[in-house]
C-alpha positions as CSV (number, residue, x, y, z in Angstrom):
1,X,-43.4,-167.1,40.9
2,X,-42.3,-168.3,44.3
3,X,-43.2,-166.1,47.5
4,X,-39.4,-166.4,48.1
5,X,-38.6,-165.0,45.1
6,X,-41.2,-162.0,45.7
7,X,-39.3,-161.8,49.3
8,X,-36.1,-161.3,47.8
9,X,-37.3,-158.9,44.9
10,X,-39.0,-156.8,47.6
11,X,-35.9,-157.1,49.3
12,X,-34.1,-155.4,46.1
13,X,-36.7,-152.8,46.0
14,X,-36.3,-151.8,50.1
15,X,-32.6,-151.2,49.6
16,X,-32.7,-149.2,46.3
17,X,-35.7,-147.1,48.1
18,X,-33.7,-146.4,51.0
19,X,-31.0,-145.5,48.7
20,X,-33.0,-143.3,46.9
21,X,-34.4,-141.5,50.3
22,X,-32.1,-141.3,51.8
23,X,-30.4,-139.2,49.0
24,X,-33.6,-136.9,48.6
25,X,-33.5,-136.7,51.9
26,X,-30.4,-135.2,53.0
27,X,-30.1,-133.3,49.6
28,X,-27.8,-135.5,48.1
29,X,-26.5,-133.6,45.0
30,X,-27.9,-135.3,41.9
31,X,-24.9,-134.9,39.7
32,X,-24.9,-133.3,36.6
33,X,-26.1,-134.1,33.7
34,X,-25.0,-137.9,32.3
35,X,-23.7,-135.8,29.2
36,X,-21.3,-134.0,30.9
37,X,-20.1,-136.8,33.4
38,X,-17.1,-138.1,32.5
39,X,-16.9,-141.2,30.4
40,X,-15.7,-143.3,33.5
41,X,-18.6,-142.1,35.8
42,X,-21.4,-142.7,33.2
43,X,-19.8,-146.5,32.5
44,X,-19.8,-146.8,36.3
45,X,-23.6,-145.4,36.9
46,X,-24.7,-147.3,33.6
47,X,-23.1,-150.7,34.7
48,X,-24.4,-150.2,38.3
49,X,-28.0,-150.1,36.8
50,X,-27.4,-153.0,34.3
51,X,-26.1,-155.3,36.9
52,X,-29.2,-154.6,39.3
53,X,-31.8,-155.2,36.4
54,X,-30.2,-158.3,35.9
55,X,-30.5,-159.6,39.3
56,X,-33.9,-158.3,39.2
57,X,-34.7,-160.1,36.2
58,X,-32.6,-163.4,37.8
59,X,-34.6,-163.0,41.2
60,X,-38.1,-162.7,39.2
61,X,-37.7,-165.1,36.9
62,X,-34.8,-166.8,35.9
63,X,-32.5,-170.1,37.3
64,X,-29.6,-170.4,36.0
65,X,-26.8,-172.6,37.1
66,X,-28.5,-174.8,39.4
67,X,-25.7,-175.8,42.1
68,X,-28.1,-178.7,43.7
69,X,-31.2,-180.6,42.6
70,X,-32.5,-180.4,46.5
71,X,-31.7,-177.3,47.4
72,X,-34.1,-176.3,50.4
73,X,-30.9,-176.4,52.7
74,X,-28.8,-174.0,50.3
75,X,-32.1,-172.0,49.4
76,X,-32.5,-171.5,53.2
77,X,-29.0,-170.3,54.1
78,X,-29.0,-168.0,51.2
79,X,-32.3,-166.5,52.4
80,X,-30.7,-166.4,56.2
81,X,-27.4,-164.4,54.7
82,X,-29.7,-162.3,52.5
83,X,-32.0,-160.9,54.8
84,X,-28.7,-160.3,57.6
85,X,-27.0,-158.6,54.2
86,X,-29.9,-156.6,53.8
87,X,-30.2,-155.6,57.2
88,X,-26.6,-154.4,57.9
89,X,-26.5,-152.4,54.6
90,X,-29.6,-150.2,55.4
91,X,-29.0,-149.7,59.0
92,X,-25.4,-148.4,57.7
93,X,-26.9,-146.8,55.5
94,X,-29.6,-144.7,57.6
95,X,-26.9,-144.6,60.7
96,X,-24.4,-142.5,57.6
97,X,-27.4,-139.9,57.6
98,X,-26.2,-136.9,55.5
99,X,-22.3,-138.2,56.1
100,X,-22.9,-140.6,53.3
101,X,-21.2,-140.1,49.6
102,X,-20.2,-141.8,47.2
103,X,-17.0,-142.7,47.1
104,X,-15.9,-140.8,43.4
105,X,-17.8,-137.7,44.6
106,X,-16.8,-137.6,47.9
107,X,-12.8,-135.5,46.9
108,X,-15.1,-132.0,46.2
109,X,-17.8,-132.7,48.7
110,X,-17.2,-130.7,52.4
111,X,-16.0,-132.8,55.1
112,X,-19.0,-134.2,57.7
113,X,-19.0,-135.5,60.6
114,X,-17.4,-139.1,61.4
115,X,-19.8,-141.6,62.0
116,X,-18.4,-143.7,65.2
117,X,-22.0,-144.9,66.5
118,X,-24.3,-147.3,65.8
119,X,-23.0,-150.6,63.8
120,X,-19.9,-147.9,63.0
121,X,-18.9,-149.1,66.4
122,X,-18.4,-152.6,65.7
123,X,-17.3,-152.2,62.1
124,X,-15.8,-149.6,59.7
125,X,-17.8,-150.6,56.8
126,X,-21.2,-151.5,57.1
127,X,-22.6,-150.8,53.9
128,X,-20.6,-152.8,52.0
129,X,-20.6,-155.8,54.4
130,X,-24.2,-156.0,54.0
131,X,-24.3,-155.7,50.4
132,X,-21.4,-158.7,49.9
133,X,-24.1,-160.8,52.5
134,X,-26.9,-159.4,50.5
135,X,-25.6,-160.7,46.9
136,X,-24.0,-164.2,48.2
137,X,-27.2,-164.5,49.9
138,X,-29.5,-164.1,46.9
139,X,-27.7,-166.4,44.7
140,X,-27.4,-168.9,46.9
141,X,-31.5,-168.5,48.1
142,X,-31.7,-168.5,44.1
143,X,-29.6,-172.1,44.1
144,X,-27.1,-170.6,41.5
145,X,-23.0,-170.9,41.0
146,X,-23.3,-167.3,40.2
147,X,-22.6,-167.0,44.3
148,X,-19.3,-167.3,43.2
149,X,-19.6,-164.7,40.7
150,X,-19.9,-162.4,44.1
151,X,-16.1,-162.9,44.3
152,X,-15.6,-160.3,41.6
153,X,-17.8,-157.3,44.0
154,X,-15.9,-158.4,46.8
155,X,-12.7,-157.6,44.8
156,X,-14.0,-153.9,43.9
157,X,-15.2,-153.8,47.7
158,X,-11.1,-154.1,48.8
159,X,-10.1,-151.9,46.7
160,X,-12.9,-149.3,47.6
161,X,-12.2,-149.6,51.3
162,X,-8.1,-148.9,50.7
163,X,-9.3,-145.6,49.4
164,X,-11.7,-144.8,51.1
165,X,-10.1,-145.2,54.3
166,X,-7.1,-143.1,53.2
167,X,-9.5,-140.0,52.6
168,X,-11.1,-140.5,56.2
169,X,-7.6,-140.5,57.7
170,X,-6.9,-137.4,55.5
171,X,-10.2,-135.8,56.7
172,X,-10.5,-136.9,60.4
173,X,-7.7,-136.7,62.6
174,X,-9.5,-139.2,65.0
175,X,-10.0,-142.0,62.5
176,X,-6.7,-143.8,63.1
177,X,-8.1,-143.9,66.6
178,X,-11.4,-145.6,65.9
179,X,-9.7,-148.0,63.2
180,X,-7.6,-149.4,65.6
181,X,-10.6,-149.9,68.3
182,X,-13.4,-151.5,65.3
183,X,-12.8,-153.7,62.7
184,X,-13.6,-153.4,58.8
185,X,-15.8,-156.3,58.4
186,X,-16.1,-158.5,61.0
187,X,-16.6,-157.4,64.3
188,X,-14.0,-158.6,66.6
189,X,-12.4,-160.6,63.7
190,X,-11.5,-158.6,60.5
């Protein structure tokens, strides 16, 4: 096993912590039990598990679909986009505080505060920047066409962001204001 690929299962392991503390932390309700989730909600949670053990199991230990035979370049750039992926998904994470839900539990949840600080000030979604960066980056540090497989997440992303933003507008009357004065991904682009 390669110290890269211990860098980026480490990497794996920091976010899903922070996740996880982050919930504990600011008493984050747990749900209820799987058994009474709706069918929908426990495909969801079930399918968000199964893809991360895959990528664990990819990062650890597997290649598959090698996109070059010299790949240091590729390998590097991945890493870079990775660890800026990484980085931009926790801060937004930890700058959310105990604003953060998720999106199919957020409707019966009280409204918080709107988070306009931080990276918030530069762009609207943070969180799921980071995470696009985070899984091209990986598959490319990994030297695999599955990068383009990160298409798909981006897809779900869009549609997640439509919503998501309608509910803020909904909740906050001053969140037309900040979405004309930041942008959703890219700062001072898009």
């Amino acid at each position: 096993m390669t110290r890269m690929r211990v860098g980026l299962f480490l990497g794996l392991a920091l976010h899903k912590a922070v996740w996880e503390l982050m919930r504990v932390r600011v008493g984050a309700p747990t749900g209820s039990p799987r058994s009474r989730l709706p069918t929908s909600k426990r495909l969801l949670k079930y399918s968000k598990v199964a893809v991360l053990g895959l990528l664990v199991v990819q990062t650890l230990f597997l290649d598959l679909f090698p996109i070059s035979r010299r790949p240091a370049l590729l390998r590097a750039v991945g890493a870079i986009l990775y660890a800026l992926g990484l980085a931009v998904a926790i801060s937004g994470r930890v700058q959310l505080g105990s604003s953060w839900a998720n999106l199919e539990d957020a409707a019966g949840l009280p409204a918080r505060r709107l988070v306009r600080q931080g990276i918030y000030a530069y762009i609207r979604h943070p969180i799921y920047v980071g995470d696009l960066l985070l899984l091209a980056g990986l598959e490319l540090a990994l030297n695999s066409w599955l990068v383009l497989a990160a298409l798909l997440p981006f897809l779900v992303v869009l549609r997640q962001v439509f919503v998501e933003e309608s509910l803020l507008r909904a909740r906050f009357e001053e969140y037309e204001s900040y979405s004309r004065r930041t942008k959703r991904f890219i700062p001072l682009v898009v």
